[in-house]
C-alpha positions in Angstrom: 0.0 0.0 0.0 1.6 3.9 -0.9 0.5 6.8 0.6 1.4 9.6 -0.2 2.0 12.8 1.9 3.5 16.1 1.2 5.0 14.7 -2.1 7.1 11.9 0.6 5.7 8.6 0.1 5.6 5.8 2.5 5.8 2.7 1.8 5.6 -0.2 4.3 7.2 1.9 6.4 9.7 3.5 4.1 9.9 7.4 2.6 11.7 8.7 -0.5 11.2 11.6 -2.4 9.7 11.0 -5.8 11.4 13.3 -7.7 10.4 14.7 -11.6 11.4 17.2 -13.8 9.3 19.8 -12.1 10.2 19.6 -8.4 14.0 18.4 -9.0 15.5 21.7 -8.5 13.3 22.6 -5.1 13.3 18.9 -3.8 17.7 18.3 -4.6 19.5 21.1 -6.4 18.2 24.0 -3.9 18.6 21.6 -1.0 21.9 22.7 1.6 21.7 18.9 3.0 22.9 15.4 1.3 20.7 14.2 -1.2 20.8 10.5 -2.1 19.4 10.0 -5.9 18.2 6.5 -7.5 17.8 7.3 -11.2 15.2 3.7 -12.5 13.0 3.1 -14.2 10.2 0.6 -13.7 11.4 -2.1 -16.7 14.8 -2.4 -15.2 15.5 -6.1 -13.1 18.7 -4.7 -11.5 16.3 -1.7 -10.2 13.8 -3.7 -8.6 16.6 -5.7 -7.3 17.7 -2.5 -5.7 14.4 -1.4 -4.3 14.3 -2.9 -1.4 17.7 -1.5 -0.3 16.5 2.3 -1.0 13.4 1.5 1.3 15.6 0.2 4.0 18.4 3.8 3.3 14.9 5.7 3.4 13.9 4.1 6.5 16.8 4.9 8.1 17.3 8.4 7.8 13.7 9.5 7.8 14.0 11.2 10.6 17.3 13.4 9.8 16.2 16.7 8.1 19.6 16.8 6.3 19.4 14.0 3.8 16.9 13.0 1.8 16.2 9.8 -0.4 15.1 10.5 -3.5 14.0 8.5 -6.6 14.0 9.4 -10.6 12.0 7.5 -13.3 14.2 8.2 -15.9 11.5 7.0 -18.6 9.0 9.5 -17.0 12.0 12.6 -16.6 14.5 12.0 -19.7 15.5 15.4 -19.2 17.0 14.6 -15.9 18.8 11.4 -16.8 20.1 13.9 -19.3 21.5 16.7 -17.3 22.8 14.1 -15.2 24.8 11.9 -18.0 22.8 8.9 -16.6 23.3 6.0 -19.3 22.8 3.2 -17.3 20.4 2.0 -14.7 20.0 1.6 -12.0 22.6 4.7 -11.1 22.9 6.4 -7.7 24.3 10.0 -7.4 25.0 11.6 -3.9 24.2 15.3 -4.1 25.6 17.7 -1.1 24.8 21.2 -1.2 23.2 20.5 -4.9 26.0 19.2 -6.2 27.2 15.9 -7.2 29.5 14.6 -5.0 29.6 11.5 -5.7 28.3 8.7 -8.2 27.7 4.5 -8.8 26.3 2.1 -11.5 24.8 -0.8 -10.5 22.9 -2.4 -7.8 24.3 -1.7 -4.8 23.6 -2.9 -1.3 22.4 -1.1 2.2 26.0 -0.6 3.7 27.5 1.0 0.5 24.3 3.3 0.0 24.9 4.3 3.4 28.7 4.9 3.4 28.1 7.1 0.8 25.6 9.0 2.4 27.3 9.4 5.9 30.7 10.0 3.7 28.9 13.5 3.1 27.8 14.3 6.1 30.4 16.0 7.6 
């Protein structure tokens, strides 16, 4: 079941940000925090694979107003896999201050998403 509030959704438990062309710059490139980005789209195996490790990173820090979880259809915002140079899925970029700091290819598990985020935190 998703519910959606305040454009955060929850999912068993879990929030992200379900980012689009529109809100992009508000929701990541405007925000001073650390932004974690999923770029997927819903035909991908290797992104479902991931999904369940995003829920988990979203769970985690749901509660810490300086990072955010944030996911990007890239079917649904071409413009933003664009921009971003994303040519393969799924791919993870780690914004600070809205800028990329740092970037991955693949499916990647809890402990890596996480170092990358708490890498930034600083």
């Amino acid at each position: 079941m998703l519910l959606k509030l305040n454009n955060k959704h929850k999912y068993m438990d879990h929030h992200y940000i379900e980012a689009t062309e529109e809100n992009f710059a508000a929701e990541v490139e405007s925000f001073s925090g650390v932004a974690l980005v999923d770029f997927w789209a819903t035909w991908c195996g290797p992104c479902q694979m991931m999904s369940p490790a995003i829920d988990q990173v979203s769970e985690r820090y749901k509660d810490d107003a300086q990072i955010k979880i944030v996911k990007v259809d890239v079917d649904k915002n071409p413009n933003l896999a664009e921009k971003y140079q994303v040519y393969s899925i799924p791919t993870i970029k780690v914004f600070k201050a809205g800028k990329v700091v740092d970037e991955g290819v693949g499916v990647m598990a809890v402990s890596e998403l996480t170092q990358r985020i708490d890498a930034q935190k600083a």
